[in-house]
N, C-alpha and C positions, 0 to 999 in steps of 0.2 A: 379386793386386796390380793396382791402376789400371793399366792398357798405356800406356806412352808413346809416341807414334809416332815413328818413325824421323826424322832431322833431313836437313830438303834445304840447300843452299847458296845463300845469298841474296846475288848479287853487288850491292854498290851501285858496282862499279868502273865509270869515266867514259870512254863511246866517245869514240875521237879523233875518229871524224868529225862529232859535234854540233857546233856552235857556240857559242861564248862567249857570254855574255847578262850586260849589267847587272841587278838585279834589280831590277824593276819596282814601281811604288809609295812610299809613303813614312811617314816618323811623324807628316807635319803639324808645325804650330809647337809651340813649349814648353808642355804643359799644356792647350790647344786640342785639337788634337789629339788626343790620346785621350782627351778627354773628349767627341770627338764621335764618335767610333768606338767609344767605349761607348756612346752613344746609339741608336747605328746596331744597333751587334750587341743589345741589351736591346729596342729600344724601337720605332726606326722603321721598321730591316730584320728583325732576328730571326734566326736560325738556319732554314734555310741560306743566304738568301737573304744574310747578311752576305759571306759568301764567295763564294758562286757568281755574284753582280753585279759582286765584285770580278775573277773572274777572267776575265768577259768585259768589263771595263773595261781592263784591262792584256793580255787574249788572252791569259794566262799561269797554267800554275796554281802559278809561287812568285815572291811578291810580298810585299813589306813591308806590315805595317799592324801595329794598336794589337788587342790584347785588354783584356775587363776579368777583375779591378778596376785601377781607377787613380786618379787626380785627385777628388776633393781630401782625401779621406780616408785613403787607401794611398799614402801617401810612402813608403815604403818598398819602393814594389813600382815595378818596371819595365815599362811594357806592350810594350815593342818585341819583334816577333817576325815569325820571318819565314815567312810560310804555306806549306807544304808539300802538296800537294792532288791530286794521282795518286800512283799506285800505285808506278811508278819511286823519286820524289823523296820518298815517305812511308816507304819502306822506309828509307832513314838513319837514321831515328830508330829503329832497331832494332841498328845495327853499334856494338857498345860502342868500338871501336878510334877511331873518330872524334866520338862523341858521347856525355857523361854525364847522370848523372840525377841529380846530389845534390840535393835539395829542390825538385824540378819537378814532383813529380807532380798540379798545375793551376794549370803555368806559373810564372808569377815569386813570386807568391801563394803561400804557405804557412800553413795554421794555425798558431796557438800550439800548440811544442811541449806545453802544460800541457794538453793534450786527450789527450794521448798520457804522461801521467807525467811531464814533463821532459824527455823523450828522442823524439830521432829515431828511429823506427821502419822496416823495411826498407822500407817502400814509398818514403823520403825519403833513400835511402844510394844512395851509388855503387858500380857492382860492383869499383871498386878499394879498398874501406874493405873490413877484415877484418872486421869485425862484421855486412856483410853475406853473406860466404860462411857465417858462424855462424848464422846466421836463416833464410837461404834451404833451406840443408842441413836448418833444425829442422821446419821446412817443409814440405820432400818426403817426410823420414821420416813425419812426421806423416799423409800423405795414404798414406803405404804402408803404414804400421801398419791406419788406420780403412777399407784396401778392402777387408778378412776379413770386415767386417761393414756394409759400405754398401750394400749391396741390400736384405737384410734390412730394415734401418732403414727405407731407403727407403720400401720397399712398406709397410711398419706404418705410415710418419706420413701416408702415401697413401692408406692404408685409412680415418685420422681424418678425414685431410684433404677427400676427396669424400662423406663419410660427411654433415658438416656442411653442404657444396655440398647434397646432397640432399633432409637435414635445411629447408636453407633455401629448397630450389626448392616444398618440398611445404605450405611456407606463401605465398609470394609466386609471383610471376610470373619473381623473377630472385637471384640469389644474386652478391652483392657479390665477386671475387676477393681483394681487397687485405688486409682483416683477418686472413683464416683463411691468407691464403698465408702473410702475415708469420710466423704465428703458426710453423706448420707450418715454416717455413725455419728460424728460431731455434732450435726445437727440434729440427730433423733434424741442424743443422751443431753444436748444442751438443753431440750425442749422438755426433756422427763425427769433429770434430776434436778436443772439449776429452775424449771420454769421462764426460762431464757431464750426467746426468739436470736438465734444469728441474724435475721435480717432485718433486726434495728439496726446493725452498723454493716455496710456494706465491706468495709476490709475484715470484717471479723469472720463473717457470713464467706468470701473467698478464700482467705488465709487461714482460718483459726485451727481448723485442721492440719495446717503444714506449719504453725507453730506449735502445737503439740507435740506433731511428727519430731521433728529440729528437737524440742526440750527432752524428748524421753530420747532421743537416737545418742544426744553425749552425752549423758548419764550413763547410761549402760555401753559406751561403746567399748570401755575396758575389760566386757566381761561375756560380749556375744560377737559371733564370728560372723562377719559380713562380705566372704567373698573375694576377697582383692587379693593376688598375684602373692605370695609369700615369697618372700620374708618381710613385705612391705606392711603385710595389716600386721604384724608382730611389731613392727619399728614404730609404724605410726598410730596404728589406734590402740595397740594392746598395752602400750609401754608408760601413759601418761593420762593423767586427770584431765578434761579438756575443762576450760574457765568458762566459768556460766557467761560471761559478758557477749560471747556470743551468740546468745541464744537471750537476753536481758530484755532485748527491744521485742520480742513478740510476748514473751512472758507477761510482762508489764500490762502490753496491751490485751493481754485473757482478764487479769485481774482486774483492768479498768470492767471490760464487758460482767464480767460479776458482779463488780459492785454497781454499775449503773443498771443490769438486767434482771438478775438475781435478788433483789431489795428481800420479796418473802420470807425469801427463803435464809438470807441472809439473818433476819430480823428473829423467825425461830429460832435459830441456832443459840442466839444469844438471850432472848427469855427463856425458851424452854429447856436447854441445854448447858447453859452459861459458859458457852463461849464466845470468846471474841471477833470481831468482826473479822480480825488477821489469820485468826485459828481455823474463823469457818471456811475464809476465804481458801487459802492454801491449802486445806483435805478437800473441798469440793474438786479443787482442779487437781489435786493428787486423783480423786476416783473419777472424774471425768479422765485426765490424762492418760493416767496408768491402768488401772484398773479398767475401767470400763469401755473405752478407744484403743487403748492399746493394747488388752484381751483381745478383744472383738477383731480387731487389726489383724492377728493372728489367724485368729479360729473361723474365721468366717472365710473366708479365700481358700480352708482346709476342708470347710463344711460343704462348701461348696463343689469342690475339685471332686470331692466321694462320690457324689453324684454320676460325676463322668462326663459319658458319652455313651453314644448308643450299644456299645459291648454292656455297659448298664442297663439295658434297656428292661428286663426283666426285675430287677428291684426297684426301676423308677416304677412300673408297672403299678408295683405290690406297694408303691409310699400314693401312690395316684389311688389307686383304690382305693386305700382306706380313706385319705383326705375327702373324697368326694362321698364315699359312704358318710361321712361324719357331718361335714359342713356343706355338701355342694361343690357351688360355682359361686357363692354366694359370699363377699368377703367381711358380709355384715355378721355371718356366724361365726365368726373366729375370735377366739374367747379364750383365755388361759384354761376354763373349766373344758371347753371343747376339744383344745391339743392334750391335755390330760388323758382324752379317751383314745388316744392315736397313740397307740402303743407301740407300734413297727417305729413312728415318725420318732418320736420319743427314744427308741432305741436307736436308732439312726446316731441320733446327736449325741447317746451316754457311748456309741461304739466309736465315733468322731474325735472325742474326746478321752477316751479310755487310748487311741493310739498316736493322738496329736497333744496332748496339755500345752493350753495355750502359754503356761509358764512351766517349763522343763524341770527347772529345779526347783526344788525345797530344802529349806535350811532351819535347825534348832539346836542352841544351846543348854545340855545339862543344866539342870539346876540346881541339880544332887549327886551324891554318886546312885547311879542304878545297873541293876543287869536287863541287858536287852537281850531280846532271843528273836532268833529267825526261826524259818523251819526246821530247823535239824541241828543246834547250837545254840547257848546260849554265852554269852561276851558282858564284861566288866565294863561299863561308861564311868570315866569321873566326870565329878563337876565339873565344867565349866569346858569339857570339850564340844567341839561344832560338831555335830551330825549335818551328811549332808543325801539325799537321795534324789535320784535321776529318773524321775519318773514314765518317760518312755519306756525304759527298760521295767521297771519296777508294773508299770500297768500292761506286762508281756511276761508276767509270774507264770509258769506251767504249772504249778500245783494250784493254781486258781483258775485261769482262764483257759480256758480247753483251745486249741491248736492259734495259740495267740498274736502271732505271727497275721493271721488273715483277719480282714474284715467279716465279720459277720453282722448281718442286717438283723437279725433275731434274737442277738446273741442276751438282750438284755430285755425277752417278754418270758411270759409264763412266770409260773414260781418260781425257778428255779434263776430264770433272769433278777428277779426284785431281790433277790440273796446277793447275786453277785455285785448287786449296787453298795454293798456295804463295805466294800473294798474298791470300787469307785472313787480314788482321791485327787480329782482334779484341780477343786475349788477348796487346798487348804483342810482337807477333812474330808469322811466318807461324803459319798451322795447320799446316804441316810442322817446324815448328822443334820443340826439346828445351829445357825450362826446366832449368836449372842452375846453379851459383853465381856463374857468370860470365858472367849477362847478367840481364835483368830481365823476361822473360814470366814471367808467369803461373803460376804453381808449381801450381795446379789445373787447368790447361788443359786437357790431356784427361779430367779429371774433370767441368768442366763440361757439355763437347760430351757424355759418352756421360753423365749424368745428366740434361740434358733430353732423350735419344733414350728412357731407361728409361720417362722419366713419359709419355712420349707413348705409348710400345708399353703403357704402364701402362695408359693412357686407353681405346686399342681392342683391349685384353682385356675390360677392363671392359665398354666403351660401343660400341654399333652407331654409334650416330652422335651429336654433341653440338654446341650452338651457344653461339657467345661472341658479344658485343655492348657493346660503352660499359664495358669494364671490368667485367663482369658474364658468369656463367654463366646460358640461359638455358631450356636444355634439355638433356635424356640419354635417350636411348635403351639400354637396359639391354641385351646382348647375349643374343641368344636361345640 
């Protein structure tokens, strides 16, 4: 079974002795306004710099301002939010008692449900809707059932997967990661969570990956920065909804592959869960899509890059050492309870993730009126306003993380490391916390942290030493 770690207690209760604070900042005038704070955040500041000028303009790190989308194409969307950006005041958005999630998960902005079959899917429910305890629960089962066999898996699509890195290093100079990872992901999580061979259907097994890609890239194209010549990504991708019909004929065809592949799993859903076959269908491929391919999508090409190249060569040393003290050479001994002992490895991937989150922001709605407090202030929320927190910045707190700025290989062993993981909030909630039906981390949570510690201890059984560069593999040293 996946281990789930023990839950610590995250007080967001408000010292009496802070001080009262106006909250700082504002929405600007009607329409102006956040159309120039989408400029700012898109265009002329960027990430991070939109927040972190903001919080040494106000000295504060929670303050009013505009996210996008907004003006003049998203009428329908509200940019007001009120920035949340330490560690203190980021933890609220985690207390279900004072803050909900119905359809915020990127902010006031929501896809067309028609991406998702018509229906709200759990990521866009509040843990007070029964239909999410139904989905969350289908969920956890889900990740307890596929851990009998997730190493296994693992290390098979690990073996393709650097097989072709090799493959491609011994014709070029460098070996692209992105194609063969995607590949590799689609097909490790098709095989673990749906029970789903991709190579029952040959276009599914080449494609199904770059329909995924395609479904999650215009959903979110309105609301992530993709590189293109400005004022161009402003006109074309930031300013409109793109129509699912473009994206309808691969969609169609994952769905088919579920329900002809997935039958078990399908079938559980709806005895032991009572859900519908359309219900189960559409969350499966929400946490295959989004969650679990398009995390990984991210975080792995980040987890990787840490590594380096040989100016690394002295922390690849000390992740090598331990690996081999623990399992070998030997890829039969890798075991969730094994990388558990691999504490450097294991730090590796909470420090990975403490300066990359594979999803940047977080968003919660008042439920109530409450007072929130930061370090040194404490601020009036009403009901029903958005909190919104930038967690790059917010997992870069100095009154938590000592010279934050830098990677540290260590930063999260000893005592004093397993403290700091309570402020850890990558996955929705501390890294001590417990996903369950009544709150909204991460229901893979500690599936992910000890799945990149596997492929890393994977890495140095295999490889003496190895370099990454520009998104590219660009050397392996085979272990002697």
């Amino acid at each position: 079974m996946i281990p789930i770690m023990s839950s610590a207690p995250l007080s967001t209760a408000t010292p009496i002795s802070l001080p009262v604070r106006k909250i700082p900042g504002s929405y600007g005038f009607p329409l102006l306004g956040p159309l120039w704070d989408r400029l700012d955040y898109n265009w002329f500041q960027k990430l991070p710099d939109f927040f972190s000028k903001r919080v040494e303009k106000y000295n504060s790190t929670v303050f009013r301002t505009n996210v996008p989308p907004c003006f003049p194409f998203f009428l329908g969307v509200n940019p007001n939010v009120v920035a949340v950006l330490d560690v203190k005041s980021f933890a609220h958005l985690f207390d279900m008692e004072i803050v909900e999630k119905a359809n915020v998960l990127v902010g006031d902005f929501m896809p067309s449900v028609v991406y998702t079959g018509d229906m709200r899917v759990c990521a866009y429910l509040d843990t007070s809707e029964p239909k999410h305890t139904q989905i969350k629960n289908f969920s956890l089962d889900i990740l307890k059932r596929s851990s009998k066999t997730w190493v296994p898996i693992l290390v098979k699509e690990l073996d393709t997967l650097f097989g072709t890195f090799e493959s491609d290093l011994s014709k070029s100079k460098s070996a692209s990661l992105l194609p063969a990872l995607q590949k590799f992901l689609f097909n490790f999580f098709s095989l673990t969570f749906l029970g789903a061979d991709p190579s029952a259907s040959p276009e599914i097994a080449n494609s199904g990956f770059a329909y995924l890609d395609a479904w999650l890239a215009i959903q979110l194209a309105p609301t992530v920065s993709i590189g293109v010549l400005q004022p161009l990504e402003e006109i074309f991708v930031h300013s409109f909804s793109y129509p699912f019909f473009l994206v309808r004929g691969g969609y169609e065809k994952l769905i088919k592959f579920v329900k002809s592949e997935a039958k078990e799993v399908l079938t559980r859903a709806q005895t032991d869960f009572q859900l519908t076959e359309e219900e189960a269908i559409h969350n499966l491929l929400f946490i295959l899509g989004f969650n679990a391919f398009g995390g990984f999508t991210i975080f792995l090409p980040t987890l990787l890059g840490n590594l380096g190249d040989e100016k690394n060569a002295e922390m690849q040393e000390k992740l090598r050492k331990e690996v081999r003290e623990k399992v070998g050479t030997n890829q039969e001994n890798l075991s969730f309870e094994s990388v558990k002992e691999m504490e450097l490895v294991q730090s590796f991937v909470y420090e990975s993730l403490r300066l990359s989150p594979p999803v940047p922001s977080q968003y919660a709605r008042a439920r109530k009126d409450f007072m929130l407090s930061s370090h040194d202030s404490v601020y009036e929320i009403k009901k029903g306003e958005l909190l919104c927190g930038y967690q790059p910045l917010v997992m870069k707190d100095p009154k938590v993380f000592d010279e934050p700025e830098k990677f540290m290989l260590e930063r999260f062993t000893k005592e004093k490391g397993k403290e700091l993981l309570n402020y850890l909030f990558w996955s929705n909630g501390p890294q001590t916390g417990r996903p369950t039906e009544s709150n909204k981390q991460c229901a893979a949570k500690d599936a992910v942290t000890l799945t990149a510690s596997l492929i890393v201890a994977y890495i140095f059984q295999k490889y003496d030493s190895v370099s990454f560069s520009s998104g590219s593999l660009t050397s392996v040293k085979k272990a002697c």
